[in-house]
N, C-alpha and C positions, 0 to 999 in steps of 0.2 A: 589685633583682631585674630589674627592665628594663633593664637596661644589659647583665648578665647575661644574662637568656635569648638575644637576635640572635646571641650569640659562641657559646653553648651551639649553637643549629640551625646556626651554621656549622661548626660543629667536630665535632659528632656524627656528622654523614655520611662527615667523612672519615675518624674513626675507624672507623666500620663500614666501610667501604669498606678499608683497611688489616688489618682484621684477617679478612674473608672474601678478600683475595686471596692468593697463595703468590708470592712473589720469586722463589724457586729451588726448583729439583727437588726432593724428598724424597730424601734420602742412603738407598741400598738397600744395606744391610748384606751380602746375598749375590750383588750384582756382584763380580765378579774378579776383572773386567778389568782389566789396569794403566790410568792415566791416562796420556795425550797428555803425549808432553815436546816442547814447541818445538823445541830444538835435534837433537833424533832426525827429527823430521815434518820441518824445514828442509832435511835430508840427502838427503832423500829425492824432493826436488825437484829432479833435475838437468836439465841443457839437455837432456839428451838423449833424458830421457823426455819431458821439454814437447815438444819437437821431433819427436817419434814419432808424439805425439796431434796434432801439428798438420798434418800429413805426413796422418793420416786425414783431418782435418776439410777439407783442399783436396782430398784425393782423391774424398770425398762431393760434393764442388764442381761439380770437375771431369771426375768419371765421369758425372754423371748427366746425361740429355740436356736438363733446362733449366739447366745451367750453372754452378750458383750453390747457394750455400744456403737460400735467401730461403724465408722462413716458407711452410708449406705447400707444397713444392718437393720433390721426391724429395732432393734434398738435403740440404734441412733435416731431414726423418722420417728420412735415413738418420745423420742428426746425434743426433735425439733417442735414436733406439735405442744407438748407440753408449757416449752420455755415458749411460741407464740400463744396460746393459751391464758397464759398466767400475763406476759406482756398488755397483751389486747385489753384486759382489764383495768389497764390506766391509758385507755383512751383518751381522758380529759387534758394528758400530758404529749400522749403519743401518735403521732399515726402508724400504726403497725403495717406491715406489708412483710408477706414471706418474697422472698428474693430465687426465684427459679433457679438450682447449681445442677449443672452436668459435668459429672466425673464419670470414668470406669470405674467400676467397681467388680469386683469377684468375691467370692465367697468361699471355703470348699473345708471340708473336715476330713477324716482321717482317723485309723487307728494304729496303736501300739501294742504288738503284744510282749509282755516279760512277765515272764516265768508262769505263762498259760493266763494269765488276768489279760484282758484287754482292754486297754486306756482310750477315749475316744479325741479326739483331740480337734482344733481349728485350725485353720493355716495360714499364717500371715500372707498380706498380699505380694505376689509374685514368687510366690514359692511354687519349686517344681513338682511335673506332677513323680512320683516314683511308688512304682510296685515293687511289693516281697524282697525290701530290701534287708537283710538278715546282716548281722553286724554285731559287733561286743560293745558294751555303753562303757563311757567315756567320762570322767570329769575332769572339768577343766582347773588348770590351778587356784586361777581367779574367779571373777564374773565374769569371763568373757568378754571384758569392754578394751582389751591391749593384748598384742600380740602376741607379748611375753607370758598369757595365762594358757597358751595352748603350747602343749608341747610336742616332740615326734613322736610321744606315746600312744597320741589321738589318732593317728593316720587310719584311715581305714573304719575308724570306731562311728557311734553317735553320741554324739557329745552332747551330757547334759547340763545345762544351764538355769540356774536361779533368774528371775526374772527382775527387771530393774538396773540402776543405775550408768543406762547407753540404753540406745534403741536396737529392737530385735532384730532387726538390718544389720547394724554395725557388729551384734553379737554372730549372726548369719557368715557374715562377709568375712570376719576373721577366723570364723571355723573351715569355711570353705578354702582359703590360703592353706590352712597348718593341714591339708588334706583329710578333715574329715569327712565319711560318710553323709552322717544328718548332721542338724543340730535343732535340739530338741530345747525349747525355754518354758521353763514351769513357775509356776504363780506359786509362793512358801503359803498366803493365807487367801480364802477363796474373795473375802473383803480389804484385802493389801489394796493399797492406791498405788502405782508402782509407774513408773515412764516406761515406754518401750513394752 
């Protein structure tokens, strides 16, 4: 019996625990709906609808005056509303509900001048505020994504950055180490899809 009982209290719990939970839905005898066939749903997915929703989601980018989609951005909300929008129209599948998120968020733009042109620019979030900071521009060996692309030549300088391959943080963070000045990340195509 004592060898017995330890195996009994381990086992007993997971039988309760197995029989008070449900695996799958209850089968509702007066749904009608047909079922989802894969190869009907696949059909249905062509380039040209992908291409139409994504034709919106640059233009939600691109129309709004911070530029971008970035969380908390007119952008973005004109994102969110869209994809519930177009959801809510398969009602007969879905219950839609928007889900209330509170973040911080900030915003803030900025210019650049070189060589008397002035560049207008965004600011990723949590970047510092700095005035008339005057400085010689800098390129990094690499992308900026390892520590060995910045070198002692940067110190002081603002260092410019291609955009992509590490997040603008991690490019940030390694410029601020090799003592640079700024560091500035620029987009090569105004339509590039790019991380970071």
């Amino acid at each position: 019996m004592v060898k017995f009982l330890p195996f009994l209290l381990v086992t007993l719990p997971l039988i309760l625990a197995h029989r008070t939970t449900r695996q799958f839905p209850e089968f509702d005898p007066s749904d009608t709906r047909p079922l989802v066939e894969s190869n009907k749903l696949c059909r249905t997915l062509t380039r040209s609808r992908l291409l139409h929703h994504a034709w919106h989601f640059q233009n939600f980018a691109v129309g709004s005056t911070d530029g971008n989609r970035a969380f908390g951005g007119i952008g973005h909300n004109a994102t969110v509303g869209y994809l519930f929008n177009e959801i809510s129209k398969l009602s007969e599948w879905y219950d839609v509900t928007l889900q209330p998120f509170w973040e911080r968020y900030s915003a803030a733009t900025g210019s650049l001048v070189v060589d008397g042109d002035v560049e207008v620019f965004y600011a990723a979030r949590g970047t510092p505020s700095v005035k008339n900071l005057k400085a010689e521009l800098g390129a990094a060996k690499g992308e900026g994504c390892n520590t060995s692309d910045f070198g002692a030549n940067l110190t002081g300088k603002i260092v410019l950055l291609q955009r992509g391959n590490c997040t603008i943080t991690l490019k940030s963070r390694l410029g601020k180490a090799a003592g640079a000045a700024a560091v500035v990340v620029y987009n090569v195509s105004y339509y590039s899809s790019l991380m970071g």
